[in-house]
One Martini backbone bead per residue (centre of mass of N, CA, C, O) as a GRO file, in nm:
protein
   77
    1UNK     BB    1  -0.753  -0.113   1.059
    2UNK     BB    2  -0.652   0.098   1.216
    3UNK     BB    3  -0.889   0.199   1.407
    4UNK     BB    4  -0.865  -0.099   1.551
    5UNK     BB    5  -0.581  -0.012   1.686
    6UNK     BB    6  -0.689   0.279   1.798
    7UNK     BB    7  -0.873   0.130   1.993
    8UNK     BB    8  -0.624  -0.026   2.129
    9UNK     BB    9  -0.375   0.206   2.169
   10UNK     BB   10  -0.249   0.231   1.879
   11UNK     BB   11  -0.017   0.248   1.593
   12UNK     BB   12   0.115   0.219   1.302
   13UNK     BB   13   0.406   0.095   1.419
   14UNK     BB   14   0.271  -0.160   1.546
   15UNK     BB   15   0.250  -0.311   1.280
   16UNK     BB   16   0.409  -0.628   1.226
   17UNK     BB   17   0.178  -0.772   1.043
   18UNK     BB   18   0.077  -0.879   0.715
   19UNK     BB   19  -0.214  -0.974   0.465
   20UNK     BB   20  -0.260  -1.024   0.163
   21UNK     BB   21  -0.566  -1.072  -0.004
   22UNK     BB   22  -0.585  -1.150  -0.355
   23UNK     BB   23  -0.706  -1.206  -0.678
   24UNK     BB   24  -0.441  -1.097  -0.889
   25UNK     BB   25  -0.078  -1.115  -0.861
   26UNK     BB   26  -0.057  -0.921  -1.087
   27UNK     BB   27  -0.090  -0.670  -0.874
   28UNK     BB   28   0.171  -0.685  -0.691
   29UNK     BB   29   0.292  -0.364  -0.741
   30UNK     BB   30   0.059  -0.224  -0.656
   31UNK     BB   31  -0.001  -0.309  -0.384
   32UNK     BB   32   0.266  -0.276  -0.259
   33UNK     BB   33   0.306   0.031  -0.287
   34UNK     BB   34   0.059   0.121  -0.159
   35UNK     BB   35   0.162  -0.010   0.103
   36UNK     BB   36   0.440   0.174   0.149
   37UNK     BB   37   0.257   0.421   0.150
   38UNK     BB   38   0.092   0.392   0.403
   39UNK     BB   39   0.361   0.302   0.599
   40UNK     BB   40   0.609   0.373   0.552
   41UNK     BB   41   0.852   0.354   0.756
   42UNK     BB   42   0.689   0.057   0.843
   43UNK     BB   43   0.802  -0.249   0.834
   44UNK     BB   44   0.640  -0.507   0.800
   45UNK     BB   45   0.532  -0.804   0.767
   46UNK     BB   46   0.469  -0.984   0.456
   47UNK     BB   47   0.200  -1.116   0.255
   48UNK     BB   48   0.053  -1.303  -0.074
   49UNK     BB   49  -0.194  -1.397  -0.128
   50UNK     BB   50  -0.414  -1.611  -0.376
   51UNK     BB   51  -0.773  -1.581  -0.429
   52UNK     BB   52  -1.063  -1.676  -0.620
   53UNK     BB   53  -1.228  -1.471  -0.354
   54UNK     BB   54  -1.418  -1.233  -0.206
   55UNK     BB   55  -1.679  -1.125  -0.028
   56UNK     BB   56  -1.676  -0.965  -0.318
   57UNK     BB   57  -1.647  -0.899  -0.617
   58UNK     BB   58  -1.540  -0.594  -0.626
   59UNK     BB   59  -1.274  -0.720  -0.416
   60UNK     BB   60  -0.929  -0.732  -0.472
   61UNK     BB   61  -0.860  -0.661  -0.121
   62UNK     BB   62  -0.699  -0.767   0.168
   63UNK     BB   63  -0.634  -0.693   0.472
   64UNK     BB   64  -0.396  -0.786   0.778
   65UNK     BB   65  -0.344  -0.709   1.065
   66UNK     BB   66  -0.083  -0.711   1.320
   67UNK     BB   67  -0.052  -0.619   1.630
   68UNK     BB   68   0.177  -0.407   1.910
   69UNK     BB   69   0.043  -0.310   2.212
   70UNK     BB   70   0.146  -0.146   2.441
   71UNK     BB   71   0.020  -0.157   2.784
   72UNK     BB   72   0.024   0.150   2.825
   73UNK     BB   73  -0.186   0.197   2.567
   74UNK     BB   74  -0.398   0.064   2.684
   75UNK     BB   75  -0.706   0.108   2.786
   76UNK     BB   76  -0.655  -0.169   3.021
   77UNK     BB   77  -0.357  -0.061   3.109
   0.00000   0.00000   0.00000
């Protein structure tokens, strides 16, 4: 996620809104934690959605995220 922000020449303070997807909604207290822990002082608006599966067995949680990066920090800008 952040990577594909990084190469947009964002960096994490840009990211304005999160989604999480999760398998099961019992564990919103540690994915928030998580997630509180990634962004540190940045908060995002966020929201967590519970779905009865993601693209594997495995996954049980995914993020989206919404950045707005400055014209000027953009490669194309």
């Amino acid at each position: 996620m952040i990577e594909a922000i990084e190469e947009a020449g964002g960096r994490r303070e840009h990211v304005v809104r999160t989604r999480m997807y999760v398998t099961d909604t019992d564990d919103w207290e540690t994915i928030g934690t998580v997630h509180g822990e990634f962004f540190g002082d940045v908060r995002p608006a966020s929201s967590m959605v519970e779905v009865s599966s993601l693209i594997g067995p495995e996954y049980v949680v995914e993020i989206e995220a919404e950045a707005v990066v400055p014209a000027a920090r953009r490669p194309d800008g």
